[in-house]
N, C-alpha and C positions, 0 to 999 in steps of 0.2 A: 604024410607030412607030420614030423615029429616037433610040436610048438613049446618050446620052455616053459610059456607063459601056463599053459592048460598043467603041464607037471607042478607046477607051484600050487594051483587052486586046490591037488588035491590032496597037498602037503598042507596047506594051509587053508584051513575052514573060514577062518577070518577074512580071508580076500572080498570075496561074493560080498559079503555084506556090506564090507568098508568101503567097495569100488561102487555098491547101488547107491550108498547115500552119500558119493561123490559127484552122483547125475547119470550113473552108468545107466542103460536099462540091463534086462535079465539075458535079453537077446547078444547085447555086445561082449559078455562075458567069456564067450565060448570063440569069439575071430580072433583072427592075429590080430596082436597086439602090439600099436608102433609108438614109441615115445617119443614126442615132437618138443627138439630142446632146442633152446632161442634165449636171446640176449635182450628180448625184449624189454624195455624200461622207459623213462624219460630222460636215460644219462645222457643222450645226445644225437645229432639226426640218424643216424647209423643203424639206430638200437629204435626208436620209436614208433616206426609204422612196422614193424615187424609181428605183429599181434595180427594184422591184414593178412597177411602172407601166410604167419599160422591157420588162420581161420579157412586157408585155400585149400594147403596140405590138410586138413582136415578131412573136408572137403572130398580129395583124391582117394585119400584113405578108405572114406566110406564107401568109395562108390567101387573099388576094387576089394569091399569084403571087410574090409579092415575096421581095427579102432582107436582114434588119436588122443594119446591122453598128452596135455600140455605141461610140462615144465620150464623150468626159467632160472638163469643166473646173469643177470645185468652185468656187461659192463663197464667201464670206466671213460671219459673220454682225454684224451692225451692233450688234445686242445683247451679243452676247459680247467684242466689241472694243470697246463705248460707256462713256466714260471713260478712255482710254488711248490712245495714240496708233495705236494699232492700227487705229481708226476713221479713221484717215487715208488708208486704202488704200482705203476701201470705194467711195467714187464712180471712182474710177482704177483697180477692179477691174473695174468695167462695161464699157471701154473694150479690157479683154486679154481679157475673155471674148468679146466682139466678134472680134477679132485671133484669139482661137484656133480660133474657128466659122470665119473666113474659111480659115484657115491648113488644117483637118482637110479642107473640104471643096474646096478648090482644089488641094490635094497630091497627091489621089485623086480624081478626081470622080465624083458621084454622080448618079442619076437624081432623087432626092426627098431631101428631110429631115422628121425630125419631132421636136419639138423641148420637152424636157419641163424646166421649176422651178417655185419658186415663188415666189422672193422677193426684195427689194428690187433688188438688185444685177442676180441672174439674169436676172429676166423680161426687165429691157429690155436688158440683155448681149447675151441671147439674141436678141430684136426685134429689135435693130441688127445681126448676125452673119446672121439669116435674110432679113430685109432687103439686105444686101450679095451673099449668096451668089446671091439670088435664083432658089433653083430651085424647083420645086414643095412645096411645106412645108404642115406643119400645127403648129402648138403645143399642147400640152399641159399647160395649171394646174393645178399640182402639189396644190392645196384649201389647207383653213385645217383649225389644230388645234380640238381641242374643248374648251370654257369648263371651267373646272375647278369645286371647291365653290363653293356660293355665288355661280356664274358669274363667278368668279374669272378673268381676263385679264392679259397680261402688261405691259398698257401702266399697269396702275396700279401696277407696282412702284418705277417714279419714285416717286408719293404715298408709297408704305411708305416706302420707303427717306427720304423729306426728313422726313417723321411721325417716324421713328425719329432723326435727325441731329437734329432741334427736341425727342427728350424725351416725344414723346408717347405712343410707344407702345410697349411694351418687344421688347426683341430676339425675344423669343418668336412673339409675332406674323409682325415682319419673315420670322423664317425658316419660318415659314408659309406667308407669301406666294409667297417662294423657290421651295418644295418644290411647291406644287398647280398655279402659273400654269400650268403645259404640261405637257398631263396625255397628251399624244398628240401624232403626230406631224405636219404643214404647216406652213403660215403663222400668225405669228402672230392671233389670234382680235379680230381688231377693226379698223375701216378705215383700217391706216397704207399704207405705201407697197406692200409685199409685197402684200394685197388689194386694193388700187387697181391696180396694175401687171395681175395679174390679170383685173380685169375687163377694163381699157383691150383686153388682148391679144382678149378677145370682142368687145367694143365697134365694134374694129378690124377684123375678120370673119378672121381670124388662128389664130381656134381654136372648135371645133364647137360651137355651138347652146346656152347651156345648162351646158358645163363647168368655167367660171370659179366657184372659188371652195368647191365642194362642199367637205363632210367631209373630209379624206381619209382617214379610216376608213370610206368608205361603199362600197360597193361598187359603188355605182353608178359612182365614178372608173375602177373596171377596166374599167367597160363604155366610156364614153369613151375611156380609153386604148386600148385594142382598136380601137373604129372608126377612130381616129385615125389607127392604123397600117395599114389599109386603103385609108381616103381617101387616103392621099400616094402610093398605086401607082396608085388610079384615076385622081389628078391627071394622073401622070409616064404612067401608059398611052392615056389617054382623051383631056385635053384639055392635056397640056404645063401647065396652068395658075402661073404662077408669082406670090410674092406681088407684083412690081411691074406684073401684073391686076387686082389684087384692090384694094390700097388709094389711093387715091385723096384729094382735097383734103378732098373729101365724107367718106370715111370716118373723118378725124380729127377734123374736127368734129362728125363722128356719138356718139365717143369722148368729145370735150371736155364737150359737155352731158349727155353717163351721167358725167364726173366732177362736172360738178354738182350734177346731181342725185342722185348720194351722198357730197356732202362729200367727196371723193378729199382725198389727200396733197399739201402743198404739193409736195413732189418730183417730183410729174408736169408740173411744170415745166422741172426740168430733164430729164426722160426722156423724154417726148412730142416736146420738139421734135429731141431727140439722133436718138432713132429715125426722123421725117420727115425728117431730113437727112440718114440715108442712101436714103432714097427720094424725095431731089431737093428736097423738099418743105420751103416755109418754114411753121413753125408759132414762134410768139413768145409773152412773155408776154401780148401786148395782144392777141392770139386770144383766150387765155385770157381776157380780163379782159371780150373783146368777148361772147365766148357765156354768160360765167355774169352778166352783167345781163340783169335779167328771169329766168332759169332759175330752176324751182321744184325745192328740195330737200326730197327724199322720205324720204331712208333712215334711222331712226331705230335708227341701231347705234354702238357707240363707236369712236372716243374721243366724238363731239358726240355721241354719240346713246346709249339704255340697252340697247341685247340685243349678246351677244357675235356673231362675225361669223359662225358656223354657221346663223345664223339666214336669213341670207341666201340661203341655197339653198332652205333652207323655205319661203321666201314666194316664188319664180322665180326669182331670181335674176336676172342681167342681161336675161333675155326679159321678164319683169314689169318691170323699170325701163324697158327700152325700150316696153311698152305703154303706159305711164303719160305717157312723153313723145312717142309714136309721130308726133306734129302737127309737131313740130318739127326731127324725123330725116329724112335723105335716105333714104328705105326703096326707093331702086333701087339701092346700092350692090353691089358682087358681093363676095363671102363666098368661107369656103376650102370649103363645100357646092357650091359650083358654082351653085349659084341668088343670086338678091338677099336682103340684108336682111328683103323685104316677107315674100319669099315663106318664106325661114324661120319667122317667126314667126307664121304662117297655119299652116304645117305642126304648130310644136310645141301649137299649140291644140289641132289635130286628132289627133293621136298620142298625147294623157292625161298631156302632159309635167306640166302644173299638177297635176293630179289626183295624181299621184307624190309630187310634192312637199309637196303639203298629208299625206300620209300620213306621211313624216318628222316636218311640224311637231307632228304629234298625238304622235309617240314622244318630241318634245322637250319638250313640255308635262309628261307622264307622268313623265319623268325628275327634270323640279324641281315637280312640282304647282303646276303655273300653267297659266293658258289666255289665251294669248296667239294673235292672228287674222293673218292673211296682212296688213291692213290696219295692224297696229300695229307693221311692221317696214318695210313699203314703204307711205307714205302714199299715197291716191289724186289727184292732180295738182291736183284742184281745192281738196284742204284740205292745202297743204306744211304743211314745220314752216317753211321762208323761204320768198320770193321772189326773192330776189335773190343767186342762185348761192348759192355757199360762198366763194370766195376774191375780192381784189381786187388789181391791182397798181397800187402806189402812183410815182408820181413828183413832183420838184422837185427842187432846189438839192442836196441831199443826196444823189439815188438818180433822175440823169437819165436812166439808163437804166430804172428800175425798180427795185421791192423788192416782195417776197409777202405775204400778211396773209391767214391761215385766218379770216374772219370768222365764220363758225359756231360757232370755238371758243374767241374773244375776248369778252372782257365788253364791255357796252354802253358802260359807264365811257369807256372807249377807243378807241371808234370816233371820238371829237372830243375832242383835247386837245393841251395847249401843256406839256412837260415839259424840265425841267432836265437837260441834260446829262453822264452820269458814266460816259465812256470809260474800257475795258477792252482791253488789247492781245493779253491769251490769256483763254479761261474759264475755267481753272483760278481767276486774280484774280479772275474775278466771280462763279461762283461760292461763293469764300470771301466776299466781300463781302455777298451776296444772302443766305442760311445765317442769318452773322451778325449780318445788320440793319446791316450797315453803309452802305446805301442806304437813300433814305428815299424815304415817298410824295412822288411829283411827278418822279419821277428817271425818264430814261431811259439806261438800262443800254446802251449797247455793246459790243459783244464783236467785235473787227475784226483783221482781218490770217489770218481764216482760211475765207476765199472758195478757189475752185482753184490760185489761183497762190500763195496764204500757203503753206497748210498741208494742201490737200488735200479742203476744204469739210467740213471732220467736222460731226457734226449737234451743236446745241447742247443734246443732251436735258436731262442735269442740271439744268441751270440754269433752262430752261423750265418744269422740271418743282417747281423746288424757290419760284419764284416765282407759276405758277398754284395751288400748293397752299398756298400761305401767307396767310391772312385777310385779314392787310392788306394785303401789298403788290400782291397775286394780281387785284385791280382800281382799283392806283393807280400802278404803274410798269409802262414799260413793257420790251422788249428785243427790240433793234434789232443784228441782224449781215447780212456779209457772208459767214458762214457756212450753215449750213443748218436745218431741225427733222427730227426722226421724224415719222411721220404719225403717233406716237401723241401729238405736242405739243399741249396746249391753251393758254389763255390770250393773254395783250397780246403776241404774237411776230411781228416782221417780221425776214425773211430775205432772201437774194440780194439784198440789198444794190450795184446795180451800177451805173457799175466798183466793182470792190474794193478794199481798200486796198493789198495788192498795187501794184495798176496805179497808186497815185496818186491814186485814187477820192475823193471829196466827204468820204467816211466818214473817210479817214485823217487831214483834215482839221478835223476834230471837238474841238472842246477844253471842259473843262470849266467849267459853268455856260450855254455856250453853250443859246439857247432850241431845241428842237425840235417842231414843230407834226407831227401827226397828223388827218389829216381821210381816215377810211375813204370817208365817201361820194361827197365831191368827187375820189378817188385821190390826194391830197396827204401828201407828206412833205418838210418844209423846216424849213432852219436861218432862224429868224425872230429871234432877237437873240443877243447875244454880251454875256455876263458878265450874263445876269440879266437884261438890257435890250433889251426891243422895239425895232426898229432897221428903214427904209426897207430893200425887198430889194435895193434898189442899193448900200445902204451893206453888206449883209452881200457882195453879191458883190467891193468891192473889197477886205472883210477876208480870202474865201478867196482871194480873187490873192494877197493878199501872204503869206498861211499858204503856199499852194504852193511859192513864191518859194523858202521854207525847209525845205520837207520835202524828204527824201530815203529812198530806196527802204532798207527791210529788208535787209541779209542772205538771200542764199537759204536757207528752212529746211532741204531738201533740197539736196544737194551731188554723190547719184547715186542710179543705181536708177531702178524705176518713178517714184516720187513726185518723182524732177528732170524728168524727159520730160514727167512731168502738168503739172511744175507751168509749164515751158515751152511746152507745146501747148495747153493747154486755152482755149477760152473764156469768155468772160462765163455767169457764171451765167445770165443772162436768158436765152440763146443755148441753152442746153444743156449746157455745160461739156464739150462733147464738142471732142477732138483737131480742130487746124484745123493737119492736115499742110501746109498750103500757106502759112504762115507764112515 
């Protein structure tokens, strides 16, 4: 067993000493060596009991020989900055948590990592940093919090909050909703980005068996955390195993259709293929678009779906999603267990994994008196709630690159229509417009200039949120950016938008009254007439030559800092929007 960590100590005389009067003893100096890196902070419930879970991984470590040294890069929460410009760091913080995983473990090197969050930013921060570092690794999902009364979730505080701006429901309420949505501490409780990422990292074979997504009040995550921190000594002692062993073409597709099969986050658009590209690997929207035609979607948990996301460990979790789609997965893929796919999930049959878990669901029942079945949270393959994925990416004249569309949480209305034009250059204006009915049905709302290179891709929540909860307009406009959504967004929402307007993109192009057509099934999004009037696509294309003619680039919004470097590196949303240092 050749350890990097022991080659360094005898390069470097200074180690010994600097690592005793960090609390090491003289004994620990000489075990593998695992750096246990986590998101640990007070940024938000996600990130804050993650010190626990460290101290488990620890824990593991020692008792397999090993020795945990702890570092940490917090961070952000998308909820707590959403509506503020604050939300503009959050996909550009993905990319320094990256940079600081690279930075901790190549300053010092280490024999193993293990690698614990839980939420939107983190998970694939961290993916892409363990991905890079590539040494034997294990990940650790950090769970989801627990529904509050009434199965109370945080993603409907959009609805309160547009219900309370329209009048309907007095403040009383509102701060009701405030006070209960997060009654404990993980991921927010329903399948936005933070629980999609989550899964993805099991899906991936990135993190043990079974651990994506739990309680995090359950104890069973200590026990996870604990093995966790064992497997990364046995990896770094036994078989070197590192993750660019492990994942493969196969295992991202293995990934893409468990995100179809539970309505995943549009965001794992841009974080799947971020993460494959530091592991060489091209993954695109049209992966995307290519495996969830045909894929049956099962998961009946919100935002599309009614049980909060607790629930989802009650019915298996990702080992239940993957039985349900088993025909369709590569199940020889290799895992961070050291065996395949197949043979995982043969084991967790065998070991009473299900049988645990149905004992939870009975306490969850107990809790709201309800009797709810393994079956009514994970459908059985052959009765989805769809057929045909969850998402689709659209293209034409407008979005030749691509643009996202959560079809599971679109109304029917919208999957085929031709709407009126009424560009928006920040959401702040379309928001007040949408609010105030100052849009009408048949309009399609733009919101542009805030893809990576505007503004930093903030998510469009408000807005999405204040138009799927509105009677009328909720399935007759629609809203179309170069921006992003929450995975808690429902409704007529297309995003990544690409190029962006930024770059010059179709979108920035865009003038009022102009026709825009929407066709989910065919993937069409096109500018079909201008002022009102259906128009050959040849004559629309020489009207954007000569719109181009005249446009000219923004002002940079950012002038320095992270969010100049973003807004100068980063790519196409379609791409990943991850840094293309080789620019």
């Amino acid at each position: 067993m050749c350890l990097i960590s022991q080659e360094m100590r005898k390069s470097a005389p200074e180690m010994d000493p600097l690592r005793i009067g960090t609390g090491w003893k003289k004994e620990d100096l000489g075990k593998v060596q695992v750096m246990i890196e986590s998101t640990y902070g007070d940024s938000h419930p996600g990130s804050g009991h993650l010190n626990i879970l460290v101290e488990e991984v620890r824990k593991g470590i020692a008792e397999e020989g090993g020795f945990g040294a702890r570092y940490y890069c917090t961070d952000i929460c998308d909820g707590e900055s959403q509506g503020t410009d604050g939300i503009n760091y959050s996909l550009a913080s993905r990319e320094m948590i990256a940079n600081m995983i690279e930075i901790h473990a190549n300053a010092t090197p280490f024999d193993a990592g293990v690698y614990l969050s839980s939420c939107d930013k983190g998970v694939p921060g961290n993916l892409m940093g363990l991905a890079r570092v590539n040494m034997p690794s294990v990940f650790v999902p950090g769970g989801t919090m627990n529904a509050g009364p009434d199965m109370l979730t945080l993603e409907q505080l959009g609805m309160y909050s547009a219900q309370y701006e329209r009048g309907e429901i007095t403040e009383e309420k509102l701060d009701w909703a405030k006070c209960n949505a997060c009654p404990s501490c993980g991921a927010c409780s329903f399948i936005g980005t933070a629980s999609t990422l989550q899964i993805m990292a099991e899906a991936l074979g990135l993190a043990l068996p079974g651990s994506a997504l739990m309680p995090a009040t359950s104890p069973d995550l200590l026990d996870y955390a604990r093995e966790a921190g064992r497997q990364s000594v046995r990896l770094a002692k036994m078989k070197n195993m590192r993750p660019s062993d492990i994942v493969t073409l196969e295992s991202f597709e293995n990934a893409i259709l468990v995100h179809a099969a539970i309505s995943g986050s549009t965001n794992c658009l841009l974080h799947i293929p971020a993460v494959a590209h530091e592991f060489g690997i091209e993954i695109t929207g049209d992966t995307f678009d290519r495996l969830h035609r045909g894929a049956h979607y099962l998961l009946d948990v919100r935002p599309a779906g009614r049980w909060p996301a607790e629930v989802f460990y009650y019915a298996g979790g990702v080992p239940a999603i993957m039985e349900e789609i088993k025909d369709h997965l590569h199940l020889d893929v290799m895992t961070v267990t050291g065996r395949t796919l197949g043979e995982n999930l043969e084991e967790l049959k065998a070991n009473g994994f299900y049988e645990k878990c149905n004992k939870w669901l009975d306490d969850f029942n107990s809790r709201y008196n309800i009797k709810i079945t393994k079956e009514d949270i994970i459908r059985p393959y052959d009765n989805p709630i769809g057929r045909e994925g969850s998402i689709a990416v659209l293209k034409g004249n407008l979005a030749p690159e691509g643009a996202v569309i959560k079809h599971t949480a679109c109304p029917k209305e919208m999957f085929k229509a031709v709407l009126n034009a009424r560009p928006f250059d920040s959401e702040e204006e379309c928001l007040d417009a949408v609010i105030h009915h100052k849009v009408q049905k048949g309009d399609a709302v733009f919101i542009r200039y805030e893809g990576p290179k505007g503004s930093g891709m903030p998510e469009m929540f408000y807005t999405s949120e204040a138009i799927s909860s509105d009677k009328e307009l909720g399935k007759s406009i629609a809203l179309i950016t170069d921006g992003r959504f929450s995975g808690a967004s429902t409704g007529p929402v297309i995003g990544h938008c690409s190029p962006e307007a930024a770059e010059g993109g179709p979108i920035a192009l865009v003038e009022e009254g102009d026709l825009i057509e929407i066709d989910v099934e065919e993937r069409k999004l096109n500018i079909v007439g201008i002022a009102g009037k259906r128009m050959p696509m040849e004559e629309i294309d020489k009207v954007l030559m000569e719109r181009r003619k005249q446009w000219r680039p923004k002002e940079r919004k950012y002038k320095k800092g992270v969010l100049r470097l973003f807004s100068e590196l980063a790519a196409s949303p379609m791409k990943g929007a991850y840094l293309e240092y080789d620019k």
